[in-house]
N, C-alpha and C positions, 0 to 999 in steps of 0.2 A: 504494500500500500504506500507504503513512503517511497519509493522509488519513481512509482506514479505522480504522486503528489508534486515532488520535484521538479518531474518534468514539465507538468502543465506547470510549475512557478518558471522554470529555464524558458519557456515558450510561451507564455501567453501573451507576448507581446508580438508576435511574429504575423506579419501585415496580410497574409492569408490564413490568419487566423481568427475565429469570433468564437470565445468562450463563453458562455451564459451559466453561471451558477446559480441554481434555487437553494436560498439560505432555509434552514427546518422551519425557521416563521413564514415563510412565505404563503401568501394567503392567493392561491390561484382557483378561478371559475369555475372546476371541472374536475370529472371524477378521477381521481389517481387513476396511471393506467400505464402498460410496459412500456418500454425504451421502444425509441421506433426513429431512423434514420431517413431524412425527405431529403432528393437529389431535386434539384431547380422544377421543384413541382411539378415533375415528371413519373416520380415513384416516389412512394413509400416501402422503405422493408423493415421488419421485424427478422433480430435473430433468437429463434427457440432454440431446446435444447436439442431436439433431434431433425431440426430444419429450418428453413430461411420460408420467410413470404414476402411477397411480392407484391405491391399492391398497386395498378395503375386504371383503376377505374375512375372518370376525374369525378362522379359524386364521392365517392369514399377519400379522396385526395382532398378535395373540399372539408371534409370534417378535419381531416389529419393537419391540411394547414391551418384549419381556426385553431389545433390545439397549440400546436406551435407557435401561433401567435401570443396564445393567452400563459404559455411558459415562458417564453422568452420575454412580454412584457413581464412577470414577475421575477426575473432572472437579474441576477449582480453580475456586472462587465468591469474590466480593466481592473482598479486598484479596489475597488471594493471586493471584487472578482480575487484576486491576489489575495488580499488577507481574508477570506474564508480559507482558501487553501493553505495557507499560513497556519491557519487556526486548527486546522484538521493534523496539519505538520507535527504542529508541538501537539497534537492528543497520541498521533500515532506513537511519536517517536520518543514520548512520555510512558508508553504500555510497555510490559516484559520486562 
């Protein structure tokens, strides 16, 4: 985990990069739901554990980018972005 964590601190600044962190307060419109990956509004995929999906229907695309939308407005970017991961930093690397 802290290996991870590092790297998004060594990289979040990297000008082809937009990181969005949801801080645990974060107060977002919509029902928790899995990790899902959207290419220029073209696809959406999910990775499960025993397969990928695929999703390029554009009404189902349309839900996938309101959620996107309504995560990423709740989302911490740049320095704010940073010291969450900061903060995660000294929890992990305070355990063991």
């Amino acid at each position: 985990m802290r290996g991870q964590l590092e790297r998004l601190v060594r990289e979040i600044d990297l000008p082809s990069l937009t990181l969005g962190i949801l801080p645990t307060t974060a107060e977002v419109d919509m029902v928790p739901t899995s990790g899902f990956n959207m290419y220029d509004g073209q696809l959406a995929s999910y990775e499960l554990v025993s397969t990928g999906v695929d999703i390029t229907d554009p009404a189902e695309l349309a839900l996938h980018e309101k959620a996107f939308r309504l995560l990423s407005s709740a989302a911490c970017y740049g320095d704010d972005a940073r010291r969450l991961i900061e903060k995660a930093l000294a929890f992990w690397s305070s355990e063991g």
